[in-house]
C-alpha positions in Angstrom: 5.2 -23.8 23.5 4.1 -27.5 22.5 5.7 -28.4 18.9 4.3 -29.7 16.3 6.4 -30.4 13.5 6.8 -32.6 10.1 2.8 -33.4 9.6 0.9 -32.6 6.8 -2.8 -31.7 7.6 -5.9 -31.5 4.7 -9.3 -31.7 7.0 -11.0 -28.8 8.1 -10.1 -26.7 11.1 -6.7 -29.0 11.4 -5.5 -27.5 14.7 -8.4 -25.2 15.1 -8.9 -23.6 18.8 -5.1 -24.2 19.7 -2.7 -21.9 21.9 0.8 -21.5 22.6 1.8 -23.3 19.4 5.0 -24.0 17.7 4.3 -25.4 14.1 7.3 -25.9 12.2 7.5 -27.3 8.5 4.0 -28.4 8.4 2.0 -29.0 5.2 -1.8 -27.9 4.8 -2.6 -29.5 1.6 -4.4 -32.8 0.1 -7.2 -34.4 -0.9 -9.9 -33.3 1.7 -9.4 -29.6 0.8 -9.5 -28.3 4.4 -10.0 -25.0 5.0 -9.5 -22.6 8.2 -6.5 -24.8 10.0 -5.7 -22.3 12.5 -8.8 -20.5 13.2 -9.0 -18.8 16.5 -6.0 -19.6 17.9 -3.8 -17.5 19.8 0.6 -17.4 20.1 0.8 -19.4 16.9 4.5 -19.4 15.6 4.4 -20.8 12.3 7.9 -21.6 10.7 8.9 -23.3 7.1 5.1 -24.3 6.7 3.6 -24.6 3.2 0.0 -23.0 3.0 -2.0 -24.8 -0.2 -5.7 -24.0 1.1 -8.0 -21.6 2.0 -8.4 -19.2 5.3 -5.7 -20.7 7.7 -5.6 -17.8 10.2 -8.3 -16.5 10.6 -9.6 -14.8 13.9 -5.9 -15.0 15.5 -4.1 -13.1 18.2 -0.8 -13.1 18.1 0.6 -14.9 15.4 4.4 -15.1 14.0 4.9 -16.7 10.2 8.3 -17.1 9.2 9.7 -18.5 6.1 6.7 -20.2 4.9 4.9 -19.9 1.8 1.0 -19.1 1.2 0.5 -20.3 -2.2 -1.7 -19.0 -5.3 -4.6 -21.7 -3.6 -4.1 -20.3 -0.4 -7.1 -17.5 -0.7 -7.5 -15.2 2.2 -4.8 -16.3 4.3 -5.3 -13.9 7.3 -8.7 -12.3 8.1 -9.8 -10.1 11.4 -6.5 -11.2 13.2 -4.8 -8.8 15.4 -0.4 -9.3 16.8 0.5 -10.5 13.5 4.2 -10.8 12.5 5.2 -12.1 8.7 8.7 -12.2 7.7 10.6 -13.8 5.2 7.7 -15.2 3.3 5.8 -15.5 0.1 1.9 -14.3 0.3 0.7 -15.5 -2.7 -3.3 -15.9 -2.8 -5.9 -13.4 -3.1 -7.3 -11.1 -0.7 -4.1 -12.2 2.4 -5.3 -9.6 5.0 -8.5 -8.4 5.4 -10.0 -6.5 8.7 -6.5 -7.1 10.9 -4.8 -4.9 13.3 -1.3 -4.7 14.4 0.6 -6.2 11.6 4.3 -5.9 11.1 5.7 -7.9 7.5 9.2 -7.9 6.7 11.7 -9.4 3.5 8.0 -10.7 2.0 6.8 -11.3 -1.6 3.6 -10.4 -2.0 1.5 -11.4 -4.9 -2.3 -11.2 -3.7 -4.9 -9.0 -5.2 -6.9 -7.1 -3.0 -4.4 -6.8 -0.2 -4.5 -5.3 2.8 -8.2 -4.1 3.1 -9.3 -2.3 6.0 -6.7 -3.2 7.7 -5.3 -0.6 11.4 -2.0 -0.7 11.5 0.7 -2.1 8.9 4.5 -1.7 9.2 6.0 -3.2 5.8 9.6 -3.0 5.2 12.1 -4.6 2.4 9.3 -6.4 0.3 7.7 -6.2 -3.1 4.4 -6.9 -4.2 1.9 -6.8 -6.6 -1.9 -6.0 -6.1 -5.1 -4.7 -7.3 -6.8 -2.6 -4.6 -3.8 -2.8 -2.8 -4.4 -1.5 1.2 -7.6 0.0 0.3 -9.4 2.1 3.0 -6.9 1.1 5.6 -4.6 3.2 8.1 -1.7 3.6 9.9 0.6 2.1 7.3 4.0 2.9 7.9 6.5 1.7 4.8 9.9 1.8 4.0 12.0 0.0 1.1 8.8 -1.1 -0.6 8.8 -2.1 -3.8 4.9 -2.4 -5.4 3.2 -2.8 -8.9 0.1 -2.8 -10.1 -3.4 -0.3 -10.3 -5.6 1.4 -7.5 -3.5 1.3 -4.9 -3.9 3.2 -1.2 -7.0 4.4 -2.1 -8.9 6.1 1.0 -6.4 4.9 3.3 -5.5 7.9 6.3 -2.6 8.2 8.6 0.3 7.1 6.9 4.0 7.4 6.2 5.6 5.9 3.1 9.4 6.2 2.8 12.1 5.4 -0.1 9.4 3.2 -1.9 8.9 2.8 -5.4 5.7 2.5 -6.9 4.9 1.4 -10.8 0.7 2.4 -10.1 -2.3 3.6 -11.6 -4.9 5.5 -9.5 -3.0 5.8 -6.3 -3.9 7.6 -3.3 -7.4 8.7 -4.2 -9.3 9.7 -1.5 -6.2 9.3 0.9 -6.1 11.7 4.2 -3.1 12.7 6.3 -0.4 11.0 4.1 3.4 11.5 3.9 5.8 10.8 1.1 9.5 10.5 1.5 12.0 10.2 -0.8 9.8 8.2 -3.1 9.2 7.2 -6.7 5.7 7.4 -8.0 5.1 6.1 -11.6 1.3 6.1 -13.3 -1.3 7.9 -14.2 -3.9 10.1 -12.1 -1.8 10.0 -8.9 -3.9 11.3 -6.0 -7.4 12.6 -7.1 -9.4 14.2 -4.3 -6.9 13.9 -2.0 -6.8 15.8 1.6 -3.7 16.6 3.5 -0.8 14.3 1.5 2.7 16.0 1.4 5.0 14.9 -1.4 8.3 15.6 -0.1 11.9 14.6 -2.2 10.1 12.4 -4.2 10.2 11.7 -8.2 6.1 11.6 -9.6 5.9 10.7 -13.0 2.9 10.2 -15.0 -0.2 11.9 -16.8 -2.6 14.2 -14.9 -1.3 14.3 -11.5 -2.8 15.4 -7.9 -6.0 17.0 -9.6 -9.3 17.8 -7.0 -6.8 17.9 -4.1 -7.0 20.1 -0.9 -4.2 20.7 1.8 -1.8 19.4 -1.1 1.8 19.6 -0.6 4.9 19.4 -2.9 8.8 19.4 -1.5 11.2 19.5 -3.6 9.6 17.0 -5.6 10.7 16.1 -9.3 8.1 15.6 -12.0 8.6 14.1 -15.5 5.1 13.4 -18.3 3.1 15.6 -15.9 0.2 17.0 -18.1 -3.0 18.9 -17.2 -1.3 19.0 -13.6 -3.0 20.2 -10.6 -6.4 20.9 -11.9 -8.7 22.3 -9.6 -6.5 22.0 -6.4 -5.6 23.6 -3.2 -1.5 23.0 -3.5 1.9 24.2 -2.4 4.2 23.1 -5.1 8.0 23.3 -5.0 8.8 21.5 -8.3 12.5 21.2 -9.4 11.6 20.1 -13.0 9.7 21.5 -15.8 6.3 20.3 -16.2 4.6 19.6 -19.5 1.1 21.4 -18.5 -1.1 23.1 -15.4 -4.8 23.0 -15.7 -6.7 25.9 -13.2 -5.0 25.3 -10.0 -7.7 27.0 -7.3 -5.6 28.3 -4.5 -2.4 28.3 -3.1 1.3 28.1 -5.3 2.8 26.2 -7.7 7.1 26.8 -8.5 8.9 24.8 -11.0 11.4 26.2 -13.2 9.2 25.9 -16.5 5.9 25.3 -17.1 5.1 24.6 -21.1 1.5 25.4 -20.4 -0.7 27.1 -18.2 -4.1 26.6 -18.9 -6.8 28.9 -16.9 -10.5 28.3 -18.1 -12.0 28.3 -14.8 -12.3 31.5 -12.9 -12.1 30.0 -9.1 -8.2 28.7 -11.1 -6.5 31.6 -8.5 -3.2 29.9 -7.7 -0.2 31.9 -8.1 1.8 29.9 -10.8 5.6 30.8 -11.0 8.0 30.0 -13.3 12.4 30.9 -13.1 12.3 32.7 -16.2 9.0 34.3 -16.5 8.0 35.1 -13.1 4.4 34.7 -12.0 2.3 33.6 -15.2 
């Protein structure tokens, strides 16, 4: 790979078109305002660079960015690029990764509202981040050891596996289809509204009006804590190791915990068997 290394570039489309690259502690930043540096290039590795304008890889194939840092300036850092590897980095601009396939990040901060839209294909592991809109109407995101905060995350995203993650959210999951949860903690309010096929399994939900207009809802083992007007109007399988506060006309299915404080039936399609250890079947 040629190397480039020790510039600083600030005109527009700095090192646009280029392949086989190895760009190590560059600078894209200064008075021209440049945007777009690496725009359709392909086997960029870009190491220790500092990221200070707008669109710089855009339209790539297989890119590597380690240790660098995309800045608060640095807005939509990677759009409709596919191969891309991120490790050890700070993302911090608006709307980083937009319309990209094939994306692996690793040991990242992420600070970048409206992340991850319509994106096929994320593996994230070890990072934390903070969004709004975060992975919206993407798929195929595989997560583990994330740490995220922040409102309307994962909404209509399908396909995906999220393991021993934490997430401080409001709005989360709505719309989502085909969706696993490991060993998880979920924090906010109105997790998972019309939901279809998510499975909760050994994880801790906490938060007001929970999983409500869901179908092929499952609970395993799950713990819930603040969980009011739960479950209203959806198709669920709960296994619930914690009292809950309140159930509002579940349709179908079951719902186990070992005490409910209220069950409240004002619908008559609310058919669900609800079960409690002390009082049986309610």
């Amino acid at each position: 790979m040629k190397i480039i290394e020790n510039k600083t570039f600030d005109e527009e489309r700095a090192l646009y078109g280029e392949q086989d690259i190895h760009a190590v502690n560059l600078r894209f930043d200064g008075p021209c305002d440049g945007e777009s540096a690496f725009k359709e290039c392909k086997n960029i590795f870009a190491e220790r660079c500092y990221f200070n304008l707008r669109y710089p890889l855009w339209h790539c194939d297989n890119a590597r960015v380690l240790n660098c840092e995309m800045t608060e300036s640095c807005r939509a850092a990677l759009w409709y690029s596919r191969g891309i590897t991120i490790s050890d980095s700070k993302i911090h601009g608006i709307k980083a990764l937009r319309e990209c396939a094939d994306v692996e990040i690793s040991r990242c901060d992420i600070i970048s509202p409206e992340f991850g839209w319509l994106v096929d294909g994320v593996k994230m592991q070890d990072c934390t981040a903070e969004s709004e809109y975060f992975m919206m109407r993407s798929k195929k995101l595989v997560f583990d050891n994330v740490k995220f905060s922040g409102k309307y995350s994962f909404q209509y995203i399908e396909n995906s596996v999220f393991s021993n993650c934490e997430f401080d959210t409001k709005d989360a999951f709505w719309h989502a289809k085909n969706v696993t949860v490991k060993n998880c903690t979920v924090k906010g309010e109105y997790l998972a509204w019309y939901c279809e096929n998510v499975t909760f399994e050994n994880c801790k939900i906490i938060g007001t009006q929970p999983l409500c207009w869901c179908r092929g809802l499952r609970l395993v083992n799950c713990e819930m804590y603040d969980a009011d007007l739960a479950f209203e109007k959806s198709d669920v399988e709960a296994d619930v190791t914690t009292p809950i506060i309140s159930v509002k006309n579940p349709y179908s299915g079951y719902i186990k915990a070992p005490e409910i404080g209220e069950l409240i039936r004002t619908d008559e399609r609310s058919k669900a068997v609800v079960e409690t250890e002390n009082k049986g079947n309610l």
